[in-house]
N, C-alpha and C positions, 0 to 999 in steps of 0.2 A: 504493500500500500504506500501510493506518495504521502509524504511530512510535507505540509505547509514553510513554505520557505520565505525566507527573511524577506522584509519588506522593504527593504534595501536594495530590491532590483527595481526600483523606482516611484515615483512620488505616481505618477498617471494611474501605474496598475494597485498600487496601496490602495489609493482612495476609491477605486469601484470597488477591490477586495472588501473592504472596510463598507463599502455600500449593500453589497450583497450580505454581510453580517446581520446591519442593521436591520434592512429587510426582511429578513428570514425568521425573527419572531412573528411580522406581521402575516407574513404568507402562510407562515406553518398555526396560526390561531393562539400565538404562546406568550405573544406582549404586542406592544404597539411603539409609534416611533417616540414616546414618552422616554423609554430607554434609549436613544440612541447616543451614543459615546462621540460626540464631536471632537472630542480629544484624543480618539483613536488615528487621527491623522493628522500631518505639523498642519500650522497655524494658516498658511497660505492655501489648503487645501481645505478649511472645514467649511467655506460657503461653499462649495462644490458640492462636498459630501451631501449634505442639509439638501441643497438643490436636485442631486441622483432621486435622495432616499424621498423627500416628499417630493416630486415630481413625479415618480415611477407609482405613487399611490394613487396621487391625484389622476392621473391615467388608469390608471389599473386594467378597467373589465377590459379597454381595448386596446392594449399591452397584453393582456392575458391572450386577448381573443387572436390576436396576430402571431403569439408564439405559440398555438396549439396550430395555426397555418404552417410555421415554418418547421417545426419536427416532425419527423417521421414517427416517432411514438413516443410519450412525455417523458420526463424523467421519474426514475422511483423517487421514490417519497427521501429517502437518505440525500437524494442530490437535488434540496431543493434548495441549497445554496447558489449553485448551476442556474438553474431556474433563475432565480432573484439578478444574475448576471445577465444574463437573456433579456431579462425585462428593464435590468437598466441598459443595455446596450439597445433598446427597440425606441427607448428612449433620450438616449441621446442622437442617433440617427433623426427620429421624426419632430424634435420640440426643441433642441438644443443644437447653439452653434458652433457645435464641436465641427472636427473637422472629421472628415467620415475614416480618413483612414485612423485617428487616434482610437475613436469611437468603437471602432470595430476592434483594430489591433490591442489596446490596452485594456479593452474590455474580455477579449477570450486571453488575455494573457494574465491575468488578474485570475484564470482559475488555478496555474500555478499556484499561486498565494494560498490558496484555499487545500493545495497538497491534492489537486485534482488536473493532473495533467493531462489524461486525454480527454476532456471538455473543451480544451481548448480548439481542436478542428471541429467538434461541434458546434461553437460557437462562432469560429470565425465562417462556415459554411451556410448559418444561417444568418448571420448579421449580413452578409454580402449576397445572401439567394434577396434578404430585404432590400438593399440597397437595387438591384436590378430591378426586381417585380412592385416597387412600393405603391404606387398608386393601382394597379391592378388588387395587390393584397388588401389593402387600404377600403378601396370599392367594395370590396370581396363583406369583411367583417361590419361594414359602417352597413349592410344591408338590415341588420339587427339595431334597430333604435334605439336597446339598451346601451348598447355597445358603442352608438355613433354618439351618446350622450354619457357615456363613460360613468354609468352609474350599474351599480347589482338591480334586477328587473323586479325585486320585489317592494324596494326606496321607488323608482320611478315610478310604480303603477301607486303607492301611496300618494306620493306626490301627487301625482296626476286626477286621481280620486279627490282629494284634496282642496287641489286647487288646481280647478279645470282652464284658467284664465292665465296660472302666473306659473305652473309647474316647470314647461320649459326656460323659460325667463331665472329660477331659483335652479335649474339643473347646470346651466350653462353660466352662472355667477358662483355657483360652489365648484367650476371646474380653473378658475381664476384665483390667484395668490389674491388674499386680502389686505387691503392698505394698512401700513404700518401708521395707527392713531397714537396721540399725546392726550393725557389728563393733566394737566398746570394744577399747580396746590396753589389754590385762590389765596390763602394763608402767606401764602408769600409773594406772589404777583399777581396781576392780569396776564390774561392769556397774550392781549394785544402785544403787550411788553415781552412777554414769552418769545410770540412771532418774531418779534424783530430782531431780537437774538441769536434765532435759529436762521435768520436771512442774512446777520451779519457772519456766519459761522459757514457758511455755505448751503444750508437747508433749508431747503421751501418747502415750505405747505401752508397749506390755508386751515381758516378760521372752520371746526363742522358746524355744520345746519341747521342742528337741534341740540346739540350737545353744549350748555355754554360753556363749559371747561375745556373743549376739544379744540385739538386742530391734526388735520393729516397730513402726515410728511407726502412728500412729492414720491420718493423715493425713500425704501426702509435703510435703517441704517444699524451700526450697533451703538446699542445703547449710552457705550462709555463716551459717543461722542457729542450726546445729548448736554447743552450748558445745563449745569445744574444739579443734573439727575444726581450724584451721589449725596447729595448736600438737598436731595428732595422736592426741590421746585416743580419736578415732573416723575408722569411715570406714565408707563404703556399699557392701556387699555381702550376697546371698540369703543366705538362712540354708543351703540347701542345699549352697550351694557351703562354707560355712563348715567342713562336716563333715571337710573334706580333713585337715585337721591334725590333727581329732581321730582318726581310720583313722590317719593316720600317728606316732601319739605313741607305739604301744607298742616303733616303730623308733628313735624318736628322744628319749626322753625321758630313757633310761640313757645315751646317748652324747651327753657335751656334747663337742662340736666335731667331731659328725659331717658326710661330705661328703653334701650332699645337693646335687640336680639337680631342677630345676624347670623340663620340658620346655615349650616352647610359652606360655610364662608370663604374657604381654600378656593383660592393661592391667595384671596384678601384683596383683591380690587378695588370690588365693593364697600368689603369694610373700610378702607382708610380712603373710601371717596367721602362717604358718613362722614368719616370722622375731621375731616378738611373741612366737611363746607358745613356742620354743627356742634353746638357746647352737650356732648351728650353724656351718658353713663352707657357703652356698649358693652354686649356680654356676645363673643363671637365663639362658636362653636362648628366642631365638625369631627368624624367619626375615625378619620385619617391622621394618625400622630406625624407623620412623616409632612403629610400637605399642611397640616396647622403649621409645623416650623416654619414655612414657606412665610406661611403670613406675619407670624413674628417677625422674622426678618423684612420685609416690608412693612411694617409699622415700624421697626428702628431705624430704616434707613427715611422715615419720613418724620420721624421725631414726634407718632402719635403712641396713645396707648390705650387698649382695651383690654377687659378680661377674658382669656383666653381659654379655650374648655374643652377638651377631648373627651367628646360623649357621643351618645345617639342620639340625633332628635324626634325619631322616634318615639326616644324613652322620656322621662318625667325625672327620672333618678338625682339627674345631675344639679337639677333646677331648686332654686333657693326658696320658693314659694312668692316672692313678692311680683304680682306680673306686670307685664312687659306693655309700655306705651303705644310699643309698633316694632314691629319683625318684618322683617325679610325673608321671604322660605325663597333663594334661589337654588330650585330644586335641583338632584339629579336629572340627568336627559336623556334622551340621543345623539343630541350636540347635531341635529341634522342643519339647526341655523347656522351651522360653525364649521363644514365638510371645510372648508377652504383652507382653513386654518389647523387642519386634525383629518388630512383627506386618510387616513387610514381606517375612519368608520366606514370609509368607502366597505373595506371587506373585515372588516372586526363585527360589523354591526348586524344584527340576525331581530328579521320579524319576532319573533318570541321577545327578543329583549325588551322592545316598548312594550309589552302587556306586562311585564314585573317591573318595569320603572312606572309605568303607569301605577302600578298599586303603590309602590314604593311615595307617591308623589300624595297616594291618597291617605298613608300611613301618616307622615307628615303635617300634613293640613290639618289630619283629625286631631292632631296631638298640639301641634302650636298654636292653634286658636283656643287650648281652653289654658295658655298663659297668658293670652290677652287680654288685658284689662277689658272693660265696657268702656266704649268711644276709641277705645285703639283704636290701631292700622296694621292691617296686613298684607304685603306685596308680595303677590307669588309672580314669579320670573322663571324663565327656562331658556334656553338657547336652542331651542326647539322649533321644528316649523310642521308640524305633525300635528292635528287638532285633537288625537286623544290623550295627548299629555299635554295638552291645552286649553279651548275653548270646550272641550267635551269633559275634560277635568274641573274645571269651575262650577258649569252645570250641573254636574254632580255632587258635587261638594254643596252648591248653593241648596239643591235639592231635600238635601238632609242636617242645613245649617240654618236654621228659621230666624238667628239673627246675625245674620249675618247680610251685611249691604252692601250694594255693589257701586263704587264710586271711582270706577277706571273714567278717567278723562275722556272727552270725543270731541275737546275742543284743542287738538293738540294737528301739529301740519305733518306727526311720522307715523306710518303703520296703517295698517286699513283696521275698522272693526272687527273682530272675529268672536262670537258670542258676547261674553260679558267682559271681554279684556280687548287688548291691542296687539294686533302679527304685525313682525316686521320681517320681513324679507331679505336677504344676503344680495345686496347693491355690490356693481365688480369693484367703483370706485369711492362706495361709500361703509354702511352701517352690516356688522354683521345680521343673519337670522334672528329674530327673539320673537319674546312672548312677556306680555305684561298683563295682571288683572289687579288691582289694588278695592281692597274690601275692608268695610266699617265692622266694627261690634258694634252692634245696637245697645242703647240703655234700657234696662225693662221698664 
């Protein structure tokens, strides 16, 4: 058997090596690109890496469907490392401007790497039968709508059902990289002042739409080149998601030192948007010890602070009894608002799964509204664009919540109606997917 050999026979074939890695939990059902080791390649190489590994997802069904055209019969399951190289190399041939012979040569040369030496005329034979026949193969799979819309047929026909007017419009903006958005800590400047900064620095973007704390870079960057950011003046989040604070200000904005709950709150966006633009008492929880640290550390590097809680919110256990002015349930999802940003639900993500998030969503609801005070708020969020973990969840909830009121906005210019809440839609150069329904306790 070939030994995987040193990575030292070059930086080209390392980094697809290192791609086909990364991949290979996703294809094989065993992680997703949340794992991926950017540092498994030098520093000049990890926007490429990043680029192979989610670009090769965001394509997927028709990458997959092109490489069952060009072998004569799949790989076994042990070489679906192979595979994962296959499907970055179909990739950088038809969406990247590599140059075709690197694409191809460092691509079946990279199965070296992998201690898989004779992959490598398999791969060079069929990355170049693609190169000759591309637009006839191309025709050939694009005959499949799924596949010419590069989603799994059983997401599109949701969608579709769904939303008979915007499906393909939301299939064809989750095949698109999503803008690299700014949150400005009002705490310390205006955004406008933000702007100018970032245009003295070399970075443009404009002011978002709806979001008053936002603005979108032109072009994403990394972070460390952001003025400010370590020192917290800024931080990277959708404009969508930003809305949360602003739904929840008419709760919060006469009560300085309200208790507010910040359900499920990892990686803390949300919470330290709260916590910038109000004088509150937060108690942020979430079930994941590993994703809470996340959010500590972004509360220290923005110089806020909340009570921190590693629980279920599910449960009641953790809970001090005195309740809460206004929560936030940003539930778990699908993240179907979010493919763009996380394309590997593309194949992670299974019809079964929305019916146990769905209850999961309803688990939750039933349990944080009886910490709500009477006259609370509560905002349920999702990054979802799937109406039963949506607008068919609200209904229900409303169904069997008699005081419970419904006071989601309709005087607002983002998102269309969708039952008793607001969908918003995955824009290519704007807001990601969401979902918002914001609900009263009633006083008896």
């Amino acid at each position: 058997m070939n030994q995987p050999r040193s990575p030292k026979e070059g930086s080209g074939l390392e980094v697809r090596a290192a791609a086909a890695r990364g991949l290979l939990p996703v294809l094989t059902d065993q992680g997703s690109l949340a794992g991926l080791d950017e540092h498994s390649v030098v520093a000049r190489d990890r926007s490429l890496l990043k680029e192979l590994c989610y670009g090769t997802c965001r394509r997927l069904p028709r990458l997959e469907a092109l490489a069952s055209k060009l072998l004569k019969q799949p790989f076994k399951k042990r070489d679906s490392d192979v595979q994962a190289l296959l499907l970055v190399g179909i990739y950088q041939l038809l969406y990247m401007r590599i140059p075709a012979h690197a694409a191809v040569g460092e691509t079946a040369g990279a199965a070296r790497l992998l201690g898989k030496d004779w992959a490598t005329r398999v791969l060079n034979g069929c990355l170049r039968r693609l190169q000759r026949e591309s637009d006839a193969l191309q025709a050939e799979v694009d005959r499949d709508p799924n596949v010419a819309l590069e989603h799994p047929a059983w997401l599109l026909k949701a969608l579709r059902q769904a939303w008979p007017d915007h499906w393909q419009a939301i299939a064809e903006a989750n095949n698109q990289p999503g803008p690299m958005t700014l949150r400005v800590n009002q705490r310390q400047q205006d955004r406008e002042t933000y702007l100018s900064l970032l245009n003295e620095t070399g970075l443009g973007g404009q002011l978002c739409v709806h979001a008053p704390d936002g603005i979108t870079l032109e072009e994403p960057c990394d972070i460390t080149t952001l003025p400010g950011f370590e020192q917290g003046h800024v931080s990277v989040q959708d404009e969508a998601a930003q809305l949360s604070a602003a739904l929840l200000g008419p709760a919060l904005a006469p009560r300085p030192g309200a208790r507010v709950l910040d359900a499920c709150c990892a990686p803390g966006g949300k919470t330290a948007h709260l916590l910038e633009q109000f004088d509150i008492a937060l108690t942020a929880v979430d079930s994941d010890n590993r994703r809470l640290a996340r959010v500590d550390d972004t509360l220290s590097r923005l110089g806020l602070t909340a009570d921190l809680q590693h629980a279920d919110a599910t449960q009641s256990d953790w809970w001090s009894g005195t309740p809460f002015d206004a929560i936030l349930l940003d539930a778990p999802c699908s993240g179907t608002g979010v493919i763009r940003r996380h394309p590997d639900i593309k194949k992670l993500r299974r019809p079964d799964d929305i019916r146990k998030l769905a209850k999961l969503q309803r688990q939750l609801l039933d349990n944080l509204w009886t910490l709500l005070r009477p006259g609370g708020t509560l905002l349920y969020a999702t990054c979802s664009v799937l109406p039963e973990e949506n607008a068919e969840q609200i209904e229900a909830f409303l169904s069997r919540t008699p005081d419970a009121k419904v006071t989601t906005p309709n005087d607002v210019a983002w998102g269309i109606p969708s039952g008793q809440g607001r969908q918003l839609f995955p824009e290519a150069s704007g807001h990601d997917g969401f979902f918002y329904a914001r609900l009263d306790k009633q006083t008896a």
